[in-house]
C-alpha atoms as an extended CHARMM CRD file, in Angstrom:
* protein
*
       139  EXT
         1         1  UNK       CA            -12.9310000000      -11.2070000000       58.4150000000  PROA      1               0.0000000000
         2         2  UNK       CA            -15.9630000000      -10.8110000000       55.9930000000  PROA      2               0.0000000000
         3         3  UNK       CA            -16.0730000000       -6.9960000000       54.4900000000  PROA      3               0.0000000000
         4         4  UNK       CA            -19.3310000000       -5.5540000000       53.9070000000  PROA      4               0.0000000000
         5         5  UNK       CA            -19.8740000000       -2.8750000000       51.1260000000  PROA      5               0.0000000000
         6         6  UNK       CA            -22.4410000000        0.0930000000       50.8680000000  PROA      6               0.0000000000
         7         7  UNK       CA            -24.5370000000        1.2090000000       48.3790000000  PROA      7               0.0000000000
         8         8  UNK       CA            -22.4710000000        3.6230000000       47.0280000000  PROA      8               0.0000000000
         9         9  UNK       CA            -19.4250000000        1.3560000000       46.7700000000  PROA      9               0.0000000000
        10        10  UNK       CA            -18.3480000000       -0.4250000000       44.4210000000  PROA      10              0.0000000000
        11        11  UNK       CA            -18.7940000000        0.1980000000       39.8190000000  PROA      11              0.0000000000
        12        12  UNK       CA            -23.0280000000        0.4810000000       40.6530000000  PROA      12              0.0000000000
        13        13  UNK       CA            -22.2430000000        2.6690000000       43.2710000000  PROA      13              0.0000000000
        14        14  UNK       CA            -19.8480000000        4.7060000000       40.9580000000  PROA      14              0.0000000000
        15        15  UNK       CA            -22.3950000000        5.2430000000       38.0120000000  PROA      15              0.0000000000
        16        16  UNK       CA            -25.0220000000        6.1280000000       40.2510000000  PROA      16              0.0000000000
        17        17  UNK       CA            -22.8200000000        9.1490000000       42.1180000000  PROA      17              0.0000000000
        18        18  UNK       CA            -22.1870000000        9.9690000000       38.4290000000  PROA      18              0.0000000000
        19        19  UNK       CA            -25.5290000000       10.2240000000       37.4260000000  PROA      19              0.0000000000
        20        20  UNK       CA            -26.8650000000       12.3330000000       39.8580000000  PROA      20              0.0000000000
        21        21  UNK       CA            -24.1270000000       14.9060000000       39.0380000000  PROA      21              0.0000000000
        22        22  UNK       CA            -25.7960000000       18.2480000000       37.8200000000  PROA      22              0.0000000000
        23        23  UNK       CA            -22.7810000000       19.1120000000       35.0280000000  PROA      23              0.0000000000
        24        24  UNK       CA            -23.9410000000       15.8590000000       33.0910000000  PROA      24              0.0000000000
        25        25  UNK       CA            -23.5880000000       16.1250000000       28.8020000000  PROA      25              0.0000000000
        26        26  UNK       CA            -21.4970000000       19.5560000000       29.7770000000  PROA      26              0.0000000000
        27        27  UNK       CA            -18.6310000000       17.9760000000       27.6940000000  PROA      27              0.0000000000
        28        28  UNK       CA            -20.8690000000       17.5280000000       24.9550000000  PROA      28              0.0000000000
        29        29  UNK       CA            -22.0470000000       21.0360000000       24.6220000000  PROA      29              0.0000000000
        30        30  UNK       CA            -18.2550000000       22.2760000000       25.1770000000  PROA      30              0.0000000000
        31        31  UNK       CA            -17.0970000000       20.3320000000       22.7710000000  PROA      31              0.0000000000
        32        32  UNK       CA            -20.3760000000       21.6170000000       20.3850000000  PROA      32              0.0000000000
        33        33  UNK       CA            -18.9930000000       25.0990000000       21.0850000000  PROA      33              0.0000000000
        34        34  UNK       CA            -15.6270000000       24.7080000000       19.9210000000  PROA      34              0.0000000000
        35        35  UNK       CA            -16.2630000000       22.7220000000       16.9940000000  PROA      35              0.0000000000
        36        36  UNK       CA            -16.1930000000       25.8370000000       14.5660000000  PROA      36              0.0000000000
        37        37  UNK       CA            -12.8200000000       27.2080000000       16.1250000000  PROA      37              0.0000000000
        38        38  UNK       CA            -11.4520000000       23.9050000000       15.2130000000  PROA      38              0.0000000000
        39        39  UNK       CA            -12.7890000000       24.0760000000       11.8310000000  PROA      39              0.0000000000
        40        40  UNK       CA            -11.5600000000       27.5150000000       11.4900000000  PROA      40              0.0000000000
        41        41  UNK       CA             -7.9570000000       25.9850000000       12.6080000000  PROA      41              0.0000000000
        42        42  UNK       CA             -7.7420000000       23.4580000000       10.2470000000  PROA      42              0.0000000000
        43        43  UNK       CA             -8.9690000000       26.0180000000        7.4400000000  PROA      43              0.0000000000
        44        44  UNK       CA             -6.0910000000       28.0320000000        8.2010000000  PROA      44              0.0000000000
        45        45  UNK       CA             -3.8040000000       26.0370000000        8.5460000000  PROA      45              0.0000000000
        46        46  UNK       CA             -4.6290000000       23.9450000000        4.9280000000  PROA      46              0.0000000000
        47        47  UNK       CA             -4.2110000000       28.1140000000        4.3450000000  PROA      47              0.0000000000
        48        48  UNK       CA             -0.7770000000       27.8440000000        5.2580000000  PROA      48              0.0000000000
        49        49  UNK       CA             -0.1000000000       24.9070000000        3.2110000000  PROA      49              0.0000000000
        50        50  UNK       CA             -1.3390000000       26.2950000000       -0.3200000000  PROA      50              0.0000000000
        51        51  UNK       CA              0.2880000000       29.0110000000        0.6800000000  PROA      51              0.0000000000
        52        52  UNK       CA              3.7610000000       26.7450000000        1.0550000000  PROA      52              0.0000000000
        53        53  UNK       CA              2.9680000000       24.5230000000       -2.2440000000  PROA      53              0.0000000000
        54        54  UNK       CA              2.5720000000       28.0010000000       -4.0630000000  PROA      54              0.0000000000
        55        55  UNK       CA              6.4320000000       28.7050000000       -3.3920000000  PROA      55              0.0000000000
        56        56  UNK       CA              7.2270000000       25.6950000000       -4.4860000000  PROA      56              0.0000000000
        57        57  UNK       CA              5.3890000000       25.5330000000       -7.9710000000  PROA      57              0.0000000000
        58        58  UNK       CA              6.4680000000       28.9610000000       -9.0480000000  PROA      58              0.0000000000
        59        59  UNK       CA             10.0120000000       27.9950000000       -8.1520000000  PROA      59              0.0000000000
        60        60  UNK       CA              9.8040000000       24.9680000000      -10.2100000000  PROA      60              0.0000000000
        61        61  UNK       CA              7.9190000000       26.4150000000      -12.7000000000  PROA      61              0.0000000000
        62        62  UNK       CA             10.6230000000       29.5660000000      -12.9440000000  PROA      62              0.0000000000
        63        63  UNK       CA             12.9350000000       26.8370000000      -13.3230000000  PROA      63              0.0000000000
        64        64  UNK       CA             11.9310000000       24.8860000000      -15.9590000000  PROA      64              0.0000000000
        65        65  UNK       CA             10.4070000000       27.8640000000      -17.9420000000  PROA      65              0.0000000000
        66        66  UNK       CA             14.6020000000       29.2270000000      -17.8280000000  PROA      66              0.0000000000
        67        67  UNK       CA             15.7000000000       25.8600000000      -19.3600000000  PROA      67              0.0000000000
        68        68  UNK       CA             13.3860000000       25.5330000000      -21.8260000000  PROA      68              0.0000000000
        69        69  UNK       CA             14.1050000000       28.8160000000      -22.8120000000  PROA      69              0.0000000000
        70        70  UNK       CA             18.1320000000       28.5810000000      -23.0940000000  PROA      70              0.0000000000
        71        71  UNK       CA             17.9910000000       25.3960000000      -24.7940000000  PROA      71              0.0000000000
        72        72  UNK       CA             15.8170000000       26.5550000000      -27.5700000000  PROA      72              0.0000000000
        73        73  UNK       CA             17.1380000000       27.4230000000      -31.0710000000  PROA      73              0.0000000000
        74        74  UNK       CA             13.9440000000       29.4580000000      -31.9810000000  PROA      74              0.0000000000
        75        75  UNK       CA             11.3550000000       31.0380000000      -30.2940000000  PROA      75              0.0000000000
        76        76  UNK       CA             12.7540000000       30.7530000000      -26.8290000000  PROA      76              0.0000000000
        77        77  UNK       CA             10.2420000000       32.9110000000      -24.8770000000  PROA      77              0.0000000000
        78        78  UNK       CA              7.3100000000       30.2440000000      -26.3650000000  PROA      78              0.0000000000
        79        79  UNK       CA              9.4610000000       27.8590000000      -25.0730000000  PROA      79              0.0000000000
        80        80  UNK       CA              9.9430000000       29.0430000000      -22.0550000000  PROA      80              0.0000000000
        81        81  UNK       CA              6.2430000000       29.9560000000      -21.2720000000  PROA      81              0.0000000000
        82        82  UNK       CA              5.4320000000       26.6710000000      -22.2700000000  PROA      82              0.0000000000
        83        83  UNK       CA              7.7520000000       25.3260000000      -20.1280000000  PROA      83              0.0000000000
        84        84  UNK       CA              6.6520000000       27.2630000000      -17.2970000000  PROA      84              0.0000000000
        85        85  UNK       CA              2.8630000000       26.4130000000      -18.1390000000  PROA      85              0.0000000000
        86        86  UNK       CA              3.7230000000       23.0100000000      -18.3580000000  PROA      86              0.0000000000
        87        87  UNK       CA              2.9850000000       21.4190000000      -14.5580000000  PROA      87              0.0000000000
        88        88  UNK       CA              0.9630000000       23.8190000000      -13.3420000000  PROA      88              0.0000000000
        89        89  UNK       CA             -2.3800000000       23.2930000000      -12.1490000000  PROA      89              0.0000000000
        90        90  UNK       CA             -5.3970000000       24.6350000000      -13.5350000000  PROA      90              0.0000000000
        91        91  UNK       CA             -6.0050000000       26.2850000000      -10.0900000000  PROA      91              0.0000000000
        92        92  UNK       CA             -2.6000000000       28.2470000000      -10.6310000000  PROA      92              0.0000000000
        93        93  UNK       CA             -2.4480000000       28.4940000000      -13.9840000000  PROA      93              0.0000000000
        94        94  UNK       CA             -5.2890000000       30.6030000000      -14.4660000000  PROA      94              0.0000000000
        95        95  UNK       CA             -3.6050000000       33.8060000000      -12.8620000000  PROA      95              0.0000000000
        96        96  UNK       CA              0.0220000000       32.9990000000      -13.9460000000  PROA      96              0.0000000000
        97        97  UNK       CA              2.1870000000       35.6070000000      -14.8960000000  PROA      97              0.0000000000
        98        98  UNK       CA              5.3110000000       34.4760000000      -16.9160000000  PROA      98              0.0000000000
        99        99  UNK       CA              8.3040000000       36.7300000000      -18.0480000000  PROA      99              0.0000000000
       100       100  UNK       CA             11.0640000000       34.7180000000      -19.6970000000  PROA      100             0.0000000000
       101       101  UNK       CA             14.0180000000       37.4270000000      -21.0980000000  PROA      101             0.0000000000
       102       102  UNK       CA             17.8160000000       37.0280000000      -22.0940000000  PROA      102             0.0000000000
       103       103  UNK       CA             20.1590000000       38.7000000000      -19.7680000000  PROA      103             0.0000000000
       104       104  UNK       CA             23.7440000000       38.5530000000      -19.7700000000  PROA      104             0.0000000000
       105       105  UNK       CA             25.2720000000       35.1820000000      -20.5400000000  PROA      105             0.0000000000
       106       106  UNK       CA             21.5940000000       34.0260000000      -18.7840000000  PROA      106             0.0000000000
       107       107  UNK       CA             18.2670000000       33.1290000000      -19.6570000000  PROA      107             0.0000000000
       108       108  UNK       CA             16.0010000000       34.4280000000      -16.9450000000  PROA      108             0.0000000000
       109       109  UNK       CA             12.4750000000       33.6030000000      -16.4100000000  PROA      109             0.0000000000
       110       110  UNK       CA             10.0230000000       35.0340000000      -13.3390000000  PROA      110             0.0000000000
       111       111  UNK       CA              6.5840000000       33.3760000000      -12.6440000000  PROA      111             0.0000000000
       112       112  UNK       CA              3.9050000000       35.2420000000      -10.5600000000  PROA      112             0.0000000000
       113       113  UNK       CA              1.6200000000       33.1660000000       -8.9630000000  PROA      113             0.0000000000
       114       114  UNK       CA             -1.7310000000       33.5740000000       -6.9670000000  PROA      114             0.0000000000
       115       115  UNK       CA             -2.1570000000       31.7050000000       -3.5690000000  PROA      115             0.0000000000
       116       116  UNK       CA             -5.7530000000       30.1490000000       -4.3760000000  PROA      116             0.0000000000
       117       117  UNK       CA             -8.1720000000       30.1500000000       -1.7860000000  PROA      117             0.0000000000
       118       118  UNK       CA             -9.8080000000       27.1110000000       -0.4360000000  PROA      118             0.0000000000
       119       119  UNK       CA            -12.9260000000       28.9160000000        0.0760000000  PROA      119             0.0000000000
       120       120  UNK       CA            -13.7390000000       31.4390000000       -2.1760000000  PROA      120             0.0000000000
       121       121  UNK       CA            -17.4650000000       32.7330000000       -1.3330000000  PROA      121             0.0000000000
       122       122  UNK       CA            -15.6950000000       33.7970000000        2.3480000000  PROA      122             0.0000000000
       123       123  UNK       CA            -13.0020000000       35.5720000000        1.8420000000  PROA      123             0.0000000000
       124       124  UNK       CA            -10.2360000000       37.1150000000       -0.9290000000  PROA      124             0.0000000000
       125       125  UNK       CA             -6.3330000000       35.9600000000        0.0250000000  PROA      125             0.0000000000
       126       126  UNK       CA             -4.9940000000       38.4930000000       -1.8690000000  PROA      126             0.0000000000
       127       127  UNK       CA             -1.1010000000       37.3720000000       -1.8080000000  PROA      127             0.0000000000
       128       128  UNK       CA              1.0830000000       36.5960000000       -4.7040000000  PROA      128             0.0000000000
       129       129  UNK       CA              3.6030000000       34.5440000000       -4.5860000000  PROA      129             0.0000000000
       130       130  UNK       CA              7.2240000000       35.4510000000       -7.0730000000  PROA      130             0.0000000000
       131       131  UNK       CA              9.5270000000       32.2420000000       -8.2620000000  PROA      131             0.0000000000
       132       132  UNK       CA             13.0450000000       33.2970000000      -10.3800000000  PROA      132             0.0000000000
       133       133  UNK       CA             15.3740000000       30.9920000000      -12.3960000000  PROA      133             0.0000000000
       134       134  UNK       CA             18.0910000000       31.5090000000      -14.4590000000  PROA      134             0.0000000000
       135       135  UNK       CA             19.6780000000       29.3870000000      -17.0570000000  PROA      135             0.0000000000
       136       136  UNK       CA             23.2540000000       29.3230000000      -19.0440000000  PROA      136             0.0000000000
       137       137  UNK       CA             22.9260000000       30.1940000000      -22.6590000000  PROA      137             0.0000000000
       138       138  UNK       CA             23.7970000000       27.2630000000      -24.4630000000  PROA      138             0.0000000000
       139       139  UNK       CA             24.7270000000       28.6060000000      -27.6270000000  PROA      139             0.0000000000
């Protein structure tokens, strides 16, 4: 038995039912209009993430600011700012705050840090971010 096929069967058939379609290059323009929520998305979120490497510096930096401190003969709050200063970078270091003291049988050091913001000229992220360490004397 021989089959026959029509015109509109078939791939030839297929592109042409597709081309006559009056929605054509709408995927295009929806994609067009979403492009700047899903720039604003991924601004946020890289947000998010200086937001999560800020913890982590001024923790580390708290840290090693209270063991420099303790382990230092002379001038111990030099050493500890120093020690604080030490791996952060320049885009945190600029508004560091660093308070190294002696308490108890510790040496205590706090490090205030400012989230930077990836784009400045748009808008102020006005969140700091605390990190605290202490240290046994070593005497």
């Amino acid at each position: 038995m021989a089959t026959t096929r029509t015109g509109r069967s078939g791939i030839r058939g297929r592109v042409t039912a597709l081309r006559d379609r009056p929605d054509r290059g709408q995927s295009a323009i929806e994609f067009l209009g979403m492009t700047p929520f899903i720039i604003l998305i991924m601004l946020v979120m890289w947000e998010c993430a200086l937001i999560g490497y800020t913890f982590s510096l001024a923790g580390n930096a708290a840290d090693v600011g209270a063991r420099k401190g303790s382990g230092a003969e002379h001038g111990a709050r030099a050493a500890c700012r120093a020690g604080a200063e030490a791996d952060l970078p320049k885009a945190w270091k600029d508004g560091a705050e660093i308070r190294c003291r002696r308490g108890g049988g510790l040496y205590e050091a706090t490090v205030r840090l400012k989230v930077p913001v990836l784009a400045p000229g748009l808008f102020d992220l006005d969140v700091h971010i605390d990190g605290e360490a202490g240290s046994a004397l070593e005497d």
